[in-house]
C-alpha positions as CSV (number, residue, x, y, z in Angstrom):
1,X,0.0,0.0,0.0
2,X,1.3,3.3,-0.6
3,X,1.2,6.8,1.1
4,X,-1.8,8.1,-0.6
5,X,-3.6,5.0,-0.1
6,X,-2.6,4.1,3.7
7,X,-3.9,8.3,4.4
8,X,-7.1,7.8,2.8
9,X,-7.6,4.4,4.4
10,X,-7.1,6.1,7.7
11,X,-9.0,9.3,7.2
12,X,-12.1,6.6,6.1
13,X,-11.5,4.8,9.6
14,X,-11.4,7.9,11.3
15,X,-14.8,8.8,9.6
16,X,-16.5,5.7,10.4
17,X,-15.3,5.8,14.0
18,X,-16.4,9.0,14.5
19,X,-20.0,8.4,12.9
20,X,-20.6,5.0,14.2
21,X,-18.5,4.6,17.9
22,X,-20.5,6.2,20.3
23,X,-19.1,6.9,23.7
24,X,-16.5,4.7,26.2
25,X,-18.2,3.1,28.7
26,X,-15.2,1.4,30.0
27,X,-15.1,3.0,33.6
28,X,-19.5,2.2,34.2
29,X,-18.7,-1.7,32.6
30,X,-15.6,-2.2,34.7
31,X,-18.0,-1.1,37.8
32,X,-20.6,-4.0,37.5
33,X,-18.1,-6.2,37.1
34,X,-16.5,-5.8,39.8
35,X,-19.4,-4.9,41.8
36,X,-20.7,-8.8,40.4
37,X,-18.8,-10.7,38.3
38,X,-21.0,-13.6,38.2
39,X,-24.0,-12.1,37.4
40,X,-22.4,-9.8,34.6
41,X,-21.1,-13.2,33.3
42,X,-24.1,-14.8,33.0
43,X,-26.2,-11.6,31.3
44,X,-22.7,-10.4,29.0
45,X,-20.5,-13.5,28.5
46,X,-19.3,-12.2,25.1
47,X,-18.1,-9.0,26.5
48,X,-15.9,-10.9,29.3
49,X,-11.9,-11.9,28.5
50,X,-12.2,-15.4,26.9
51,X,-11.2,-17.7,23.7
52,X,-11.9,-16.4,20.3
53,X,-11.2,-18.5,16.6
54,X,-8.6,-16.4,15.0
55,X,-8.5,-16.5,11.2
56,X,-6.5,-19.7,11.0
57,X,-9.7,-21.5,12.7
58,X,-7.5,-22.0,15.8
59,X,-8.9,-20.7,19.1
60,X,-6.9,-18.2,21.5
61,X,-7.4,-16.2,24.4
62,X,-8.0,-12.8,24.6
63,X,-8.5,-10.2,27.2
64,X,-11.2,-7.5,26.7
65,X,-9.3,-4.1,27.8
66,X,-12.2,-1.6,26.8
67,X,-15.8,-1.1,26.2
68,X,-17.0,1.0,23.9
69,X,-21.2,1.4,22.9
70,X,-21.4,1.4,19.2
71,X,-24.3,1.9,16.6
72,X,-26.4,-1.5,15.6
73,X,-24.9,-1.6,12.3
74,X,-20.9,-1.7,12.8
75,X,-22.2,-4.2,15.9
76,X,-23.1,-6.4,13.2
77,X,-19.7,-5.4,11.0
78,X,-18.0,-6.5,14.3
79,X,-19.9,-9.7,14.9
80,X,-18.8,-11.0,11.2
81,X,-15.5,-10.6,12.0
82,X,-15.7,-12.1,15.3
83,X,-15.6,-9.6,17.8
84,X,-17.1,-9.5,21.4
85,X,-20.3,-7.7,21.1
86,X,-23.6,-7.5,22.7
87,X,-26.4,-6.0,21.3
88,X,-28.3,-5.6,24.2
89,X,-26.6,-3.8,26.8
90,X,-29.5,-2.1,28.4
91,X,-30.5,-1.4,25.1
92,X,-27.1,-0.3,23.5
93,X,-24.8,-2.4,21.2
94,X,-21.4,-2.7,23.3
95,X,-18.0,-3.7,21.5
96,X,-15.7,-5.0,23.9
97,X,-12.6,-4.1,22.4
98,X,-9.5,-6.4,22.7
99,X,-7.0,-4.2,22.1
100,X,-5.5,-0.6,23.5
101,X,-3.0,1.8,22.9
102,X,-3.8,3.1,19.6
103,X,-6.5,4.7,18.1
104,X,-9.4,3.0,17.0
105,X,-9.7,3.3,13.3
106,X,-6.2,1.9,13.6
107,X,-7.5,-1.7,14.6
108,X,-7.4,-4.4,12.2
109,X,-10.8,-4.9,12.3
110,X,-11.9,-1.4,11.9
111,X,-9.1,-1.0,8.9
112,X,-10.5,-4.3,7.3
113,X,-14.3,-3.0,8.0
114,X,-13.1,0.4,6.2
115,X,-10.9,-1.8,3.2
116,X,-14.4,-3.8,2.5
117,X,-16.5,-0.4,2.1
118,X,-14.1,1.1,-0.8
């Protein structure tokens, strides 16, 4: 890929991120969790750290280091690609993202979302 095309790739990630990812709700999720991590288990298993099927079929852990609430349709974007979503978090569509550090319309899955659109 070069220059022109990696820029435009990111400034169509940073547009869908900023139409379609709501708000961080990292700090209220983490809250009852803690508060009851059975109960939020049972209600929001796919939202909890746990093993995934990576593209190779093969299944490996991850750890779920954010929550973000996200509009219905890239929850559905995000469940084709095998993310940890609900859709019914007291009636918003929660991502629980499995990476941090960078910004999001850098993630693979956000890039390959944005690659599939052009």
């Amino acid at each position: 890929m070069n220059f022109h095309e990696e820029t435009v790739l990111q400034e169509n990630g940073r547009q869908l991120v900023a139409r379609e990812v709501i708000v961080c709700l990292s700090t209220l999720i983490d809250e009852f969790i803690q508060r009851d991590y059975e109960g939020f288990a049972d209600a929001y298993p796919n939202l909890l750290d746990g093993t995934v099927e990576n593209d190779n079929g093969e299944e490996e852990y991850v750890e779920t280091y954010e929550y973000w609430a996200v509009t219905p349709w890239l929850a559905e974007k995000l469940i084709d690609r095998g993310e940890r979503v609900d859709q019914d978090f007291y009636g918003l569509c929660i991502w629980g993202r499995t990476c941090t550090g960078q910004a999001i319309y850098m993630d693979g899955v956000i890039r390959r979302i944005v690659e599939e659109l052009e």
